[in-house]
C-alpha positions as CSV (number, residue, x, y, z in Angstrom):
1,X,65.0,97.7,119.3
2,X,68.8,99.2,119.5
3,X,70.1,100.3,116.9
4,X,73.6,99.3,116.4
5,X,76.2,101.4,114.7
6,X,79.8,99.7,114.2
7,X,82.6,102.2,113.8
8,X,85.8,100.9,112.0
9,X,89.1,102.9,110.7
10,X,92.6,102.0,110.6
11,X,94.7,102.4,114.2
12,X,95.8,107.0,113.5
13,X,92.7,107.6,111.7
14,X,91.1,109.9,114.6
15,X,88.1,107.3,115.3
16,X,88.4,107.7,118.9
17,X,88.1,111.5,118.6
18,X,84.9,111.6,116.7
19,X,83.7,108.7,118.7
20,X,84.2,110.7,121.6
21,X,82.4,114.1,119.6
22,X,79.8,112.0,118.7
23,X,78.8,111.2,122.5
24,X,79.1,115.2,122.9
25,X,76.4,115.8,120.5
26,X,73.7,112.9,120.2
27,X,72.2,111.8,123.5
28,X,70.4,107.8,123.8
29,X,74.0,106.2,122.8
30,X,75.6,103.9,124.7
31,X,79.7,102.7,123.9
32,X,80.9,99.0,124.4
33,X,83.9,98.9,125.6
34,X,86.3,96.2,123.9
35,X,88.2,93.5,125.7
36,X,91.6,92.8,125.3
37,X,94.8,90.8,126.3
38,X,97.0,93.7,125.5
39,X,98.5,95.6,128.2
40,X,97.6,99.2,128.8
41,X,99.7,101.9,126.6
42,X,100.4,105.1,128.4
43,X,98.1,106.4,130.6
44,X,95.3,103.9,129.6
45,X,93.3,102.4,132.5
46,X,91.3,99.7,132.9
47,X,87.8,100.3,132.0
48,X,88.3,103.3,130.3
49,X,89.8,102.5,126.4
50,X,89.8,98.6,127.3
51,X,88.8,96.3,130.0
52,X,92.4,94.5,130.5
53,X,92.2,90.8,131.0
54,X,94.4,87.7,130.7
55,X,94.6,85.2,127.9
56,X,93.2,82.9,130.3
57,X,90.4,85.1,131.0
58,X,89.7,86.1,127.8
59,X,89.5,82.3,126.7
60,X,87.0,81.5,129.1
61,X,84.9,83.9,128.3
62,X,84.9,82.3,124.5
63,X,83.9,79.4,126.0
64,X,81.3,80.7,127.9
65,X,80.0,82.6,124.7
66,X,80.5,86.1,126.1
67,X,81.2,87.6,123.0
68,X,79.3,89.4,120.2
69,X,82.6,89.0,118.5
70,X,86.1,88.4,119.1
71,X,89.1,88.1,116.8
72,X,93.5,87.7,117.1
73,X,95.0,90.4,115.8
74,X,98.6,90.1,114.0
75,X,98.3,86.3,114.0
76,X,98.8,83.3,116.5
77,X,101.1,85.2,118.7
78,X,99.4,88.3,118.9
79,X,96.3,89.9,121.2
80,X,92.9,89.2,121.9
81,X,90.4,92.0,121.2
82,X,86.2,91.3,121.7
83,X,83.1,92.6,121.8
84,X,80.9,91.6,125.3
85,X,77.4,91.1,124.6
86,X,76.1,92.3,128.2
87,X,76.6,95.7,126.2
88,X,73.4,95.3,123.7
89,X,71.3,93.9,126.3
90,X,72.3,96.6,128.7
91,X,71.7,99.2,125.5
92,X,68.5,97.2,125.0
93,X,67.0,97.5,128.4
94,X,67.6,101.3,128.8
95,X,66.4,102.1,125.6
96,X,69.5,103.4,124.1
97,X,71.0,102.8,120.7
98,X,74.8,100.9,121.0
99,X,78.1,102.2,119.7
100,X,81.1,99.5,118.8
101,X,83.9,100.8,118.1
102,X,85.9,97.3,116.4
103,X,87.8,96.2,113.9
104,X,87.2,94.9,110.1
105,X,87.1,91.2,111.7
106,X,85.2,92.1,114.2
107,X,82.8,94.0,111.9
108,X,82.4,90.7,109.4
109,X,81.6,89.1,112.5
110,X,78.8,91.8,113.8
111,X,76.9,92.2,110.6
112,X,76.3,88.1,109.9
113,X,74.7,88.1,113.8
114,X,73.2,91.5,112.9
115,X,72.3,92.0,109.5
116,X,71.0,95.2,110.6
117,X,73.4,96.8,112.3
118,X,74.8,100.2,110.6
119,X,78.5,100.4,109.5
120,X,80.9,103.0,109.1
121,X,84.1,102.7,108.1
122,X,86.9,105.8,108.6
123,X,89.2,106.8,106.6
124,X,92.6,108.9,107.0
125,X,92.8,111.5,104.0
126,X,95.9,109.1,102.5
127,X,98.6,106.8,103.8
128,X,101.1,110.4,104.3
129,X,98.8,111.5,106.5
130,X,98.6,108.2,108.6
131,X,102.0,107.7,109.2
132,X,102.1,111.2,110.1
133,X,99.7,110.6,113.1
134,X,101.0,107.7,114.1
135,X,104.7,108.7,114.5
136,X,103.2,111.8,116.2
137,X,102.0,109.3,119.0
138,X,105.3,108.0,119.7
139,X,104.8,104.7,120.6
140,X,106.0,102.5,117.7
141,X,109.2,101.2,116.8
142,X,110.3,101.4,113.4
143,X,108.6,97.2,112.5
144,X,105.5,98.2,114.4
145,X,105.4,101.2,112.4
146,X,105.4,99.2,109.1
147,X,103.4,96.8,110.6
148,X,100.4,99.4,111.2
149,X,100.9,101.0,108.0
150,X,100.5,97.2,106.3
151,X,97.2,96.6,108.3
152,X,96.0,99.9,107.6
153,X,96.5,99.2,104.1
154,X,94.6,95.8,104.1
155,X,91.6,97.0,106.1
156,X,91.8,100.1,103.7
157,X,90.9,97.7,100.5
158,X,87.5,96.3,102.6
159,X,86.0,99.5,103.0
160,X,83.5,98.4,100.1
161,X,82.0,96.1,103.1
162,X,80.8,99.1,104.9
163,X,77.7,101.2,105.2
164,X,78.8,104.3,104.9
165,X,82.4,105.9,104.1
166,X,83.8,108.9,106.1
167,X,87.3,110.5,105.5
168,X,88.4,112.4,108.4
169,X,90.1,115.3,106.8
170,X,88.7,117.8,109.1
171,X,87.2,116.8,112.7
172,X,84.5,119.2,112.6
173,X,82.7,118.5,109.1
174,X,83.7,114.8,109.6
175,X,81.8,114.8,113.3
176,X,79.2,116.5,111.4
177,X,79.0,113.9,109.5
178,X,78.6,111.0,111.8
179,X,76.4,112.6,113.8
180,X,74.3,113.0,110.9
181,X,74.8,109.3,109.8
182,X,73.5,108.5,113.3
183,X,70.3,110.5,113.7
184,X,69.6,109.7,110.0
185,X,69.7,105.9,110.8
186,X,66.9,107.1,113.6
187,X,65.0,108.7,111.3
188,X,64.7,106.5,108.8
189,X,63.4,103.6,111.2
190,X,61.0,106.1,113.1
191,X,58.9,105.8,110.0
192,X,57.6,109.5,111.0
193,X,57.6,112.3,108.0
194,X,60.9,114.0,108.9
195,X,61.0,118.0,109.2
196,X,63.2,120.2,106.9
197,X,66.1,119.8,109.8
198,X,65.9,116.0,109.3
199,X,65.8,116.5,106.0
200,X,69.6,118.2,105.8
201,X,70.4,115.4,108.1
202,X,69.5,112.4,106.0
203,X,71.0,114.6,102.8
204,X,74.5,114.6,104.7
205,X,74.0,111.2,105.6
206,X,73.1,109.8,102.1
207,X,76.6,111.4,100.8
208,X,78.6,109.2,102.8
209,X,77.0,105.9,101.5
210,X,79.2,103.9,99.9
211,X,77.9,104.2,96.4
212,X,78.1,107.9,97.2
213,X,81.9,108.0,98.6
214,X,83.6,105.2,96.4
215,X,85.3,108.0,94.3
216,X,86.5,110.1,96.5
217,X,88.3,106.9,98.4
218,X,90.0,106.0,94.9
219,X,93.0,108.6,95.6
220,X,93.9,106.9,98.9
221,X,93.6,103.8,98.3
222,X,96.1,104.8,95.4
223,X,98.4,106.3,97.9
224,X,98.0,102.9,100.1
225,X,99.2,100.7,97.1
226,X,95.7,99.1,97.5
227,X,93.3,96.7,95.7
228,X,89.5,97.1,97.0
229,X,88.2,94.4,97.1
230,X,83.9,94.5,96.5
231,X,81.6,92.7,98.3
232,X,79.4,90.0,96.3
């Protein structure tokens, strides 16, 4: 059976690099790509970061209950984003474990269908640093700006939700690190006796668990202004 990891982090927090380092370095994954109602940014294309469709579209395929998960982002008036579940049974039949790479909604929404489905929440090394990144991209006006920054904070205070915590300070040790996460998550379900290489692996991988991490996420979720909020 797939494994499934879901990969969260607030929009500048590099998840889309290591996603894509990840793919470099572990072989047997497969990547769902999201649906969305957005239009394309920049050089975007459809089928490549999203699959592009109308509200109308996307609505149907609710109806037709197409979706692992799907969720509204910034409220009534804003964008479809959702998870197709042809990508699990496609993961599924070629024996491949399945990457999602979603948000903290769509994450809620994953683990209740898939209690055992492997979470992993990103972090940026503090709220500086974020708005940093994301006014390096360019694309934001000044209210979008705050906006992001507001989000990031929010879906900052549910990282006790997740799985495991990384904080992507550097992109080599933190790819390290979710690479690790992965083939630990492997290892563990082989049920074989793992050799002294799997052994570091699982040792890097039990580091970022969350009762493992929640200390070194207090400073930036000081630097965010937020609350975290535990899970029951």
């Amino acid at each position: 059976m797939s494994i499934v990891f879901i990969i969260s982090a607030p929009s500048g927090s590099g998840k889309s690099t290591l996603v894509n380092e990840l793919f470099k370095m572990v072989r047997g994954l497969d990547f769902s790509i999201s649906y969305t109602t957005r239009p394309p940014r920049g050089s975007e294309q459809n089928g490549g970061e999203y699959f592009f469709v109308s509200k109308s579209e996307f609505e149907s395929m609710i109806a037709a209950n197409k979706f692992l998960e799907y969720a509204k982002v910034f409220g009534n008036d804003g964008d479809y984003y959702g998870t197709a579940s042809r990508f699990l049974q496609e993961a599924e039949k070629h024996g491949h474990d399945l990457v999602l790479d979603i948000d903290v909604q769509g994450a809620e929404q994953i683990k209740k269908k898939l209690p055992q489905a492997v979470s992993i929440f990103i972090l940026p090394p503090g709220r500086e640093q974020l708005e940093w990144r994301l006014r390096s991209r360019g694309e934001d006006s000044e209210e979008q700006m705050r906006r992001r920054l507001d989000t990031a904070r929010r879906e900052i205070e549910q990282y006790s939700r997740y799985d495991y915590i990384l904080i992507n300070n550097l992109l080599e040790q933190s790819a390290d690190e979710l690479k690790a996460i992965v083939l630990a998550e492997r290892i563990k379900r082989s049920g074989a006796k793992p050799t002294l290489e799997e052994e570091r692996l699982l040792s890097v991988a039990q580091a970022c668990q969350l009762e493992q991490a929640c200390e070194r996420v207090q400073p930036i979720l000081v630097s965010f202004g937020a609350v975290p909020i535990r899970s029951s």
